[in-house]
C-alpha positions as CSV (number, residue, x, y, z in Angstrom):
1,X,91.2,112.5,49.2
2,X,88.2,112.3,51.4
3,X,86.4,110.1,48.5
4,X,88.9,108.0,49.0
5,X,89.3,107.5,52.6
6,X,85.5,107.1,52.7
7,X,86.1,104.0,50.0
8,X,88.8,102.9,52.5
9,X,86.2,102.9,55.4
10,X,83.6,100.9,53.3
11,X,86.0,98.4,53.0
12,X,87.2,97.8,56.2
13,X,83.7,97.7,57.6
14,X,83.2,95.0,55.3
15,X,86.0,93.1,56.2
16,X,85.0,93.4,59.9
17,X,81.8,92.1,58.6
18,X,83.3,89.4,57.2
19,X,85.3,88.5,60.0
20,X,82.3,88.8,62.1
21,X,80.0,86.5,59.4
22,X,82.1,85.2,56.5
23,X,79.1,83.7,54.7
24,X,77.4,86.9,54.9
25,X,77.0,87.2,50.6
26,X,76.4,91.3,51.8
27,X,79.6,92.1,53.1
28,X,81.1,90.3,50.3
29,X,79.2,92.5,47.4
30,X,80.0,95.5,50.0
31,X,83.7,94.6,50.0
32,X,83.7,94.4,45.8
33,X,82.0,97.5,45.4
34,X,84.4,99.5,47.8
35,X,87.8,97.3,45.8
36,X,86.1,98.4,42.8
37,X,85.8,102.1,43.9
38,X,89.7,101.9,44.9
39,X,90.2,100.4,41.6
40,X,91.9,97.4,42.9
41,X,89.9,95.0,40.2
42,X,91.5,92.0,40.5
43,X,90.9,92.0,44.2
44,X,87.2,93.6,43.9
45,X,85.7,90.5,41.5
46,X,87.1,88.0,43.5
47,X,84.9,89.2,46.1
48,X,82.2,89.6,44.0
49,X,82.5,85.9,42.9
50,X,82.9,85.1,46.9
51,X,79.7,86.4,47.2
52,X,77.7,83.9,45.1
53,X,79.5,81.4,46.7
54,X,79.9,82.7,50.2
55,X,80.4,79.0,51.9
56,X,83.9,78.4,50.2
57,X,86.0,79.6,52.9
58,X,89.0,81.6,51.1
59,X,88.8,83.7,47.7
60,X,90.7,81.1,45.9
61,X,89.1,82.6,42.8
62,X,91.2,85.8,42.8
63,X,93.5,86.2,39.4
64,X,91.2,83.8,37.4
65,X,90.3,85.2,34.0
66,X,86.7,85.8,32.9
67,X,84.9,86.0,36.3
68,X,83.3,89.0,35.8
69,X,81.4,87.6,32.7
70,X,80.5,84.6,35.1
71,X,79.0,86.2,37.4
72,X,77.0,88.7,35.2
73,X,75.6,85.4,33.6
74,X,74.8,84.0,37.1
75,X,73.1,87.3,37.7
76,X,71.5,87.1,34.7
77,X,70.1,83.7,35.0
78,X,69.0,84.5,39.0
79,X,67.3,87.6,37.0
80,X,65.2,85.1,34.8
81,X,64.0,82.8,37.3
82,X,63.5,85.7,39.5
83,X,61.0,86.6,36.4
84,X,59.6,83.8,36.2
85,X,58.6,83.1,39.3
86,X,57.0,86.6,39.4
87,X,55.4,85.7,36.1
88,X,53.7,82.1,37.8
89,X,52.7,84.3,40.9
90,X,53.0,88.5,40.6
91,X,52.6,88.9,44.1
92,X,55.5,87.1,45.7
93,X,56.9,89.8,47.7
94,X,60.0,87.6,48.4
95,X,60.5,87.0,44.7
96,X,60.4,90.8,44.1
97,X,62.9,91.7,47.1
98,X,65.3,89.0,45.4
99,X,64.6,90.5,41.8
100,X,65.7,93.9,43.3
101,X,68.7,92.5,44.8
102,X,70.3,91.1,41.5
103,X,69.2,94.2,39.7
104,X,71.4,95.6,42.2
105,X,74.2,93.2,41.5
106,X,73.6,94.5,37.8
107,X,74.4,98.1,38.9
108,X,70.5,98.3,37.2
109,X,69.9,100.3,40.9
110,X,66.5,102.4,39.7
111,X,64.8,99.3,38.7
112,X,66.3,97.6,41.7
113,X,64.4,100.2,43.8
114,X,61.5,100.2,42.0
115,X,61.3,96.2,42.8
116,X,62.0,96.3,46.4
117,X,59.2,98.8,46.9
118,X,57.0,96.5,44.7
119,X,58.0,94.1,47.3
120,X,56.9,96.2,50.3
121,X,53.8,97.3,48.7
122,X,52.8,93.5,48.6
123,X,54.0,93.0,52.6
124,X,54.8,96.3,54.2
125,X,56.6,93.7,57.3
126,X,59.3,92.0,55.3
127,X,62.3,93.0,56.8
128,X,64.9,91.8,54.8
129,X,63.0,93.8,51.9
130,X,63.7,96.9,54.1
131,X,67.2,96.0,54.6
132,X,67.8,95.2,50.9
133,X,65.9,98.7,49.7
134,X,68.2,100.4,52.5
135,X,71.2,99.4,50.4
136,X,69.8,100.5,47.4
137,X,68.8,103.6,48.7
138,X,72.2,104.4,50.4
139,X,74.1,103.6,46.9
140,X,71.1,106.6,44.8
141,X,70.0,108.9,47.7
142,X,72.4,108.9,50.4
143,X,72.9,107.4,53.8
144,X,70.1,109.3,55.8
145,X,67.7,107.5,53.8
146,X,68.9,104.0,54.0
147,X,69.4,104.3,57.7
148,X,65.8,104.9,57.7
149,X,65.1,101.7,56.3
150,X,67.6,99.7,58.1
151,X,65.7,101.3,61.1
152,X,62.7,99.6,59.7
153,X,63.8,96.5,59.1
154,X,65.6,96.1,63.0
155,X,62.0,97.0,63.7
156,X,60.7,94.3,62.5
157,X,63.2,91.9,63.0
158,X,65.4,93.2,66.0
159,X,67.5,90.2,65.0
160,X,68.5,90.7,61.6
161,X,71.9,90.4,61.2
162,X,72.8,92.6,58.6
163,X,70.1,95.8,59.2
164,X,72.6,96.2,62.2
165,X,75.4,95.5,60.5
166,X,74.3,98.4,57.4
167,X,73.2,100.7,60.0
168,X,76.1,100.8,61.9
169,X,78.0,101.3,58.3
170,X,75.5,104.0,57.4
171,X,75.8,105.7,60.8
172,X,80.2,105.6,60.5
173,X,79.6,107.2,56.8
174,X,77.5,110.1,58.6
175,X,80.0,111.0,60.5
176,X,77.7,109.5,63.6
177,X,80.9,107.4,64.8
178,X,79.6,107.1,68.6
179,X,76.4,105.8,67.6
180,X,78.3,103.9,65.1
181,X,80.4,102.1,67.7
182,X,77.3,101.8,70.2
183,X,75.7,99.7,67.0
184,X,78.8,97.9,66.7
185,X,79.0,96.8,70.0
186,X,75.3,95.9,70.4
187,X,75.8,93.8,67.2
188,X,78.7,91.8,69.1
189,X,76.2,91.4,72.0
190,X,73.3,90.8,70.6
191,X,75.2,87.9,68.0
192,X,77.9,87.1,70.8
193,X,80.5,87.8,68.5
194,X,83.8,89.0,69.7
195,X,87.2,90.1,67.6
């Protein structure tokens, strides 16, 4: 039961997410996962196929058949040029911290990692690297972890949306629901964004 009402709280801090940013491509893959961990399928790859295209203002997609293949072979395809791209130049940090992120999308989370850290070998101040790896990190190790790297990356970019956004997530599924909220509220602040 407690599985499960910690599914239910993933997804509705990724719908407030989304009602806070609703092209945030993030919160959509957040929102997929937690469906998907609630088994509500249907529901979880429409939001997985909102996610690659995060601009199309409603989840008309949802009941279609055969989106999941579709977006494994958009994945796979963002995999290749991510490839070649490293291939042409093998130390484009940004190219590896987008590699990681559709090995993510893959559920291919170790070699996911593995990439991101490639990614902040190259340039230790990428924040969106951090960010990224935080996610990672959270779904293998646990939340301590990946609120370590969120930290990192809202150190380096105090303004990055979605570090504060994962930390405040990452702080609720800790069990640190004050600091949770004070992160919630400084988000709204910070971004001007009000319910």
């Amino acid at each position: 039961m407690e599985t499960v009402d910690r599914y239910e709280k993933a997804l509705a801090a990724s719908e407030d997410a989304l009602r806070l940013s609703p092209e945030d491509a993030r919160a959509w893959y957040r929102k997929g996962v937690a469906l998907d961990d609630l088994n509500r399928y249907e529901e979880a790859l429409a939001a997985r196929e909102q996610e690659l295209e995060p601009n199309s203002g409603s989840a008309k997609t949802r009941g279609r058949e055969n989106v999941a293949p579709d977006i494994v072979n958009r994945y796979k395809q963002a995999l290749a040029a991510y490839e070649e791209a490293l291939r042409l130049d093998p130390v484009y940090a940004e190219a590896w911290d987008k590699k990681g992120v559709v090995l993510d999308n893959l559920n291919r989370c170790e070699e996911a990692l593995r990439c991101l850290e490639e990614a902040l070998r190259l340039k230790p101040d990428l924040a969106e690297a951090w960010d990224d790896k935080g996610v990672v990190v959270g779904n293998l190790k646990g939340d301590e972890e990946a609120l370590q790297c969120f930290e990192e990356a809202l150190r380096l970019d105090p303004n990055l949306m979605p570090s504060w956004y994962h930390k405040g997530v990452a702080l609720a599924n800790l069990g640190r629901q004050k600091e949770a909220e004070v992160v919630e509220t400084s988000l709204r602040l910070r971004f001007k964004i009000f319910k």
